[in-house]
VOBA-1610 file (N, C-alpha, C; in pm, whole numbers, padded with zeros to 5 digits, always signed):
BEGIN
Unk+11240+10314+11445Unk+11291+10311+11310Unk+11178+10339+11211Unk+11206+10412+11104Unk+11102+10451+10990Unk+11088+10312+10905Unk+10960+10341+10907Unk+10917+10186+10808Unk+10960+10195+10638Unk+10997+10130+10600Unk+11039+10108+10499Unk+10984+10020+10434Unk+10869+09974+10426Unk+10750+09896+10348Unk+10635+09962+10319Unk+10621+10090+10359Unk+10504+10100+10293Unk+10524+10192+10153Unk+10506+10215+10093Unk+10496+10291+09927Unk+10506+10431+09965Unk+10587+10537+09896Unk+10595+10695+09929Unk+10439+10730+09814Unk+10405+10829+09907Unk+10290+10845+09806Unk+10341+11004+09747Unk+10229+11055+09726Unk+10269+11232+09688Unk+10206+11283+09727Unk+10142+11246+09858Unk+10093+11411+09943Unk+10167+11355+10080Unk+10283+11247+10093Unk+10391+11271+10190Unk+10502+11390+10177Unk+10499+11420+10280Unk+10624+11525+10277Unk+10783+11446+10257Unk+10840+11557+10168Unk+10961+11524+10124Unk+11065+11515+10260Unk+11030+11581+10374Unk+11136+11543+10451Unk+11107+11401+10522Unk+10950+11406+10517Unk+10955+11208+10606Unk+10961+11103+10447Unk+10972+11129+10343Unk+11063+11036+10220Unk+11164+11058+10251Unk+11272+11166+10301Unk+11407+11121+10298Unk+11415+11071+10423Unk+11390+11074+10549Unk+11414+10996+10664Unk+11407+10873+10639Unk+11270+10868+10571Unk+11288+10689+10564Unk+11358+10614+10443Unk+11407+10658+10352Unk+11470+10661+10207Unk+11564+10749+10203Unk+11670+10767+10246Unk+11769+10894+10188Unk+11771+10856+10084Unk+11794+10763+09990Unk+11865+10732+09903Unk+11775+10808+09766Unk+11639+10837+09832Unk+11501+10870+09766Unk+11563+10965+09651Unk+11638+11105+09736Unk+11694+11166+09704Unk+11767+11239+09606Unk+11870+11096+09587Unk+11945+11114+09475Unk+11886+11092+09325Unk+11752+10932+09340Unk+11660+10926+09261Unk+11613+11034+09157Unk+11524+11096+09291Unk+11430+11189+09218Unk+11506+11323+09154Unk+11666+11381+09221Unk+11748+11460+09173Unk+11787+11440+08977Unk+11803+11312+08966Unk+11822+11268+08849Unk+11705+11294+08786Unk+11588+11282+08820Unk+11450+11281+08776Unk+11436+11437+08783Unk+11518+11532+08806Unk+11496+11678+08812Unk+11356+11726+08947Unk+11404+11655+09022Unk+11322+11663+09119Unk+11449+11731+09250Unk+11465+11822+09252Unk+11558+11947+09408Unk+11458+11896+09498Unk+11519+11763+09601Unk+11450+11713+09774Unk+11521+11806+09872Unk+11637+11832+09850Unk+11735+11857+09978Unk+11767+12061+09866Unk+11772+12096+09966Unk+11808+12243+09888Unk+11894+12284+10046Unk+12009+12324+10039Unk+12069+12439+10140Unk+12104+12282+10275Unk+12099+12164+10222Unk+12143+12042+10337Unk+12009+12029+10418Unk+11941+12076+10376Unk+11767+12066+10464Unk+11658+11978+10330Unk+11579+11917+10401Unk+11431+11866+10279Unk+11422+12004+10221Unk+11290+11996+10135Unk+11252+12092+10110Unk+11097+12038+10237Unk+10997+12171+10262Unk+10893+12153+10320Unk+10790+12181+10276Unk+10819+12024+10196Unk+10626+12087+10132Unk+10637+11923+10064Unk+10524+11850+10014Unk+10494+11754+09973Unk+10574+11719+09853Unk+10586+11509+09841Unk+10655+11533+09723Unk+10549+11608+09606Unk+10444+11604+09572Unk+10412+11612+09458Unk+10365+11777+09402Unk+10396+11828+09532Unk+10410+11961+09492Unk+10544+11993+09428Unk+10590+11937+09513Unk+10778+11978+09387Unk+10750+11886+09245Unk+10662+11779+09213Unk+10704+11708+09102Unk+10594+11841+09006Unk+10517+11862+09079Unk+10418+11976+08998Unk+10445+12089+08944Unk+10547+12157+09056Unk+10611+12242+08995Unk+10694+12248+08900Unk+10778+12144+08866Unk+10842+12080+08724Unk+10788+12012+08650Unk+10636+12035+08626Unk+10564+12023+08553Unk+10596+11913+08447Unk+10602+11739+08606Unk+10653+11643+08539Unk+10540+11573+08584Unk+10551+11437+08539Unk+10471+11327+08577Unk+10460+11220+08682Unk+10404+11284+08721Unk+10409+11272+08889Unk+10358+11137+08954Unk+10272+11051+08867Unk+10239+10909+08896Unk+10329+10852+08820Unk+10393+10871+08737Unk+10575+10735+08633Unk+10653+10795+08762Unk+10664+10929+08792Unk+10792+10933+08894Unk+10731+10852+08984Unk+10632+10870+09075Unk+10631+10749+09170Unk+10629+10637+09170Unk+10583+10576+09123Unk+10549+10433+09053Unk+10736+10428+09023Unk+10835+10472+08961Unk+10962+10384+08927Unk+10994+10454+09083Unk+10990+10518+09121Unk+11046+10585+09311Unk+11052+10478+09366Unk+10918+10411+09419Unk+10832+10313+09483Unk+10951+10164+09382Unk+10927+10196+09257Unk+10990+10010+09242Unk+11123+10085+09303Unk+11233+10135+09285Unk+11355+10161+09298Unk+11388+10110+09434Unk+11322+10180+09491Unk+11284+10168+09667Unk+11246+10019+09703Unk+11202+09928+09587Unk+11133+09809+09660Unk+11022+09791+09712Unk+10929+09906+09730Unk+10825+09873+09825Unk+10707+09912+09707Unk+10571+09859+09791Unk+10465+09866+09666Unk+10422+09772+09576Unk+10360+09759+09451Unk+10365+09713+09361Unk+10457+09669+09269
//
């Protein structure tokens, strides 16, 4: 089973955040963050997708991480 205590960081890949978090997902979608494109992750880190939407990429994690429960 995928651990679910430790904190998603942003040089994890978006497909091992949704294995262990699907729910990650819907989160960061609201946050204009596309995880899942075509029913697949995307393959590449989260914080390359938060970069490319040229958002803020430590508030998105930091509320990800509380949403999720784990972390700080």
């Amino acid at each position: 089973m995928a651990d679910r205590t430790t904190p998603v960081t942003l040089e994890e890949t978006v497909e091992d955040i949704v294995e262990r978090f699907p729910e990650a997902s819907a989160f960061l979608l609201e946050r204009g963050v596309v995880c899942i494109r075509c029913g697949e992750p995307a393959w590449c880190a989260l914080g390359e997708l938060i970069e490319e939407k040229e958002l803020d990429g430590k508030a998105i994690l930091r509320d990800l991480n509380k949403h999720l429960g784990v972390g700080d």
